[in-house]
N, C-alpha and C positions, 0 to 999 in steps of 0.2 A: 359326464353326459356325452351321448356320440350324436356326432355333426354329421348328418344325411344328404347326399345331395343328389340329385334325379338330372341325367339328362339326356336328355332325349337325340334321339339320330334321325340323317333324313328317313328313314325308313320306316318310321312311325315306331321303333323300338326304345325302350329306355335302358342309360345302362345305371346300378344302383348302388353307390358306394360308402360305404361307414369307415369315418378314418377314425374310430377308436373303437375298443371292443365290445361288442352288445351283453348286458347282461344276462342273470335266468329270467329277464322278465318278458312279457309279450308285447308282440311289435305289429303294427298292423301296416302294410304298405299297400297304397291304393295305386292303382297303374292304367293309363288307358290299354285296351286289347287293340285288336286288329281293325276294331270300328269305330274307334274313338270313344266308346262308352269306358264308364270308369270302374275297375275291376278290384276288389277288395280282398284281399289274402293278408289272413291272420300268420304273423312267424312268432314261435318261442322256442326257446332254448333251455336246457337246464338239467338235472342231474338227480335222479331218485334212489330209495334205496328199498331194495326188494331183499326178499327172506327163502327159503327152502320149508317146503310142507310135505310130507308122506303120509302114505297111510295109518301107518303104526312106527313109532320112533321118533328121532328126531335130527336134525341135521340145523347145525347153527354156521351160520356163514362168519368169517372174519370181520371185523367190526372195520378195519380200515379197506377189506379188498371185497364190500358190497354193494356198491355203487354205479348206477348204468348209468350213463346218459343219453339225450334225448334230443331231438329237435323237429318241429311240429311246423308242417308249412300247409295252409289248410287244415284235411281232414289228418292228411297222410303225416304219421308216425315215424320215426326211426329211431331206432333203438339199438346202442353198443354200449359192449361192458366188459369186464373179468368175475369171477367171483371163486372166490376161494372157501373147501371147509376146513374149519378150523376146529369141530368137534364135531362127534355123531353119538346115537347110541340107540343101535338096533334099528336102524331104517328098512324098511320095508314095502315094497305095494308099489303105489300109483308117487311120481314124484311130478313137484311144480314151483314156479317161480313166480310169485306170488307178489302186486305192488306195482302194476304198470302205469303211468300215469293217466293213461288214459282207456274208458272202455273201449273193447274193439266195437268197430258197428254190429249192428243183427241179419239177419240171412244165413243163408250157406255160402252167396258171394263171398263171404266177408272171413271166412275162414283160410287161413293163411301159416302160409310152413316159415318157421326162424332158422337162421342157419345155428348151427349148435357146435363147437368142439370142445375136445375134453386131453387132459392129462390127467393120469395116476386114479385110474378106477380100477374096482375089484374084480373086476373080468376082463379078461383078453379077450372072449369070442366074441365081442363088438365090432358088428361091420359099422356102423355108423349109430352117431345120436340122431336123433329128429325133435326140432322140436314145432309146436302149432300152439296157434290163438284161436278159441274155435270164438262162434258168435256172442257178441255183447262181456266176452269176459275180460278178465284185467290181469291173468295168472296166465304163465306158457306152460304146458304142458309136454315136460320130457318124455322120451321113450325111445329105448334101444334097441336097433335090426340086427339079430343075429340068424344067422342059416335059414333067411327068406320069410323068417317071422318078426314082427314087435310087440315088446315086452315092457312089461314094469321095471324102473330101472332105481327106484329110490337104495334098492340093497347093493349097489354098484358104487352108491358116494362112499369112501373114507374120507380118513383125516389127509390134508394135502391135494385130493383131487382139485383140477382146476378146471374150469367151463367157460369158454368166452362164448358171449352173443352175440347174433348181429342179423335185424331187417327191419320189415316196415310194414306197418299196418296199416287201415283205413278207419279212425276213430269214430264212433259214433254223433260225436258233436266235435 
């Protein structure tokens, strides 16, 4: 169990520290703001596992390198990972990452770009990956900019490609 302890400065700020390590479980820390009222933010932390979907084919991720982690302060999301493929066969079309833990919120606000890279894809004329969460979804949606267009990029995974991720969403709840 970790030992919490709040203390406060003259400056009406708190400072907030755990001397042992917080679990994947959620933490809720209450804090007064700027006017003394008491201000409630949910924190969690912890670690999911997400999959690869295309249009036609299939791409199965490495069973030890599919694992992103997570941590949730409020609404806002953040999300980092690796993910390796470990088999394919005939991928095609529209590619995504499928398993986020939480939905994104709804809007067009809410629509947001993931940082993406990549090693060992079947095309070189890749100027960049992109990846986005558009509203209420729980899947990232890959797509590759080659010569000032973006394409579908699921026939770009082989075996050995690797993808890391990395940003942050605004959850729906």
């Amino acid at each position: 169990m970790s030992d919490i302890k709040i203390q406060p400065s003259a400056t009406g700020s708190a400072t907030l520290t755990l001397t042992a390590p917080v679990s994947n479980t959620a933490r809720t820390i209450t804090l007064p703001d700027s006017t003394g009222t008491l201000s409630t933010t949910s924190y969690a932390e912890g670690t999911f596992e997400v999959a690869m979907a295309c249009t036609s084919g299939t791409i199965t991720l490495h069973s030890a390198i599919r694992t992103l982690a997570y941590v949730k302060i409020g609404k806002v999301v953040t999300i980092t990972g690796n993910l390796y493929a470990s088999a394919v066969s005939s991928p095609s079309g529209a590619l995504t990452i499928t398993g986020l833990p939480f939905a994104n919120g709804p809007g067009n606000h809410s629509r947001v770009a993931i940082s993406v890279d990549w090693e060992e894809l079947n095309t070189s004329a890749a100027t960049s990956l992109q990846g986005s969460i558009m509203e209420g979804a729980t899947v990232i949606k890959l797509s590759r900019f080659a010569a000032g267009v973006m394409t579908t990029m699921a026939g770009d995974i082989k075996v050995g490609s690797h993808i890391r991720i990395g940003g942050s969403y605004i959850a729906a709840t």
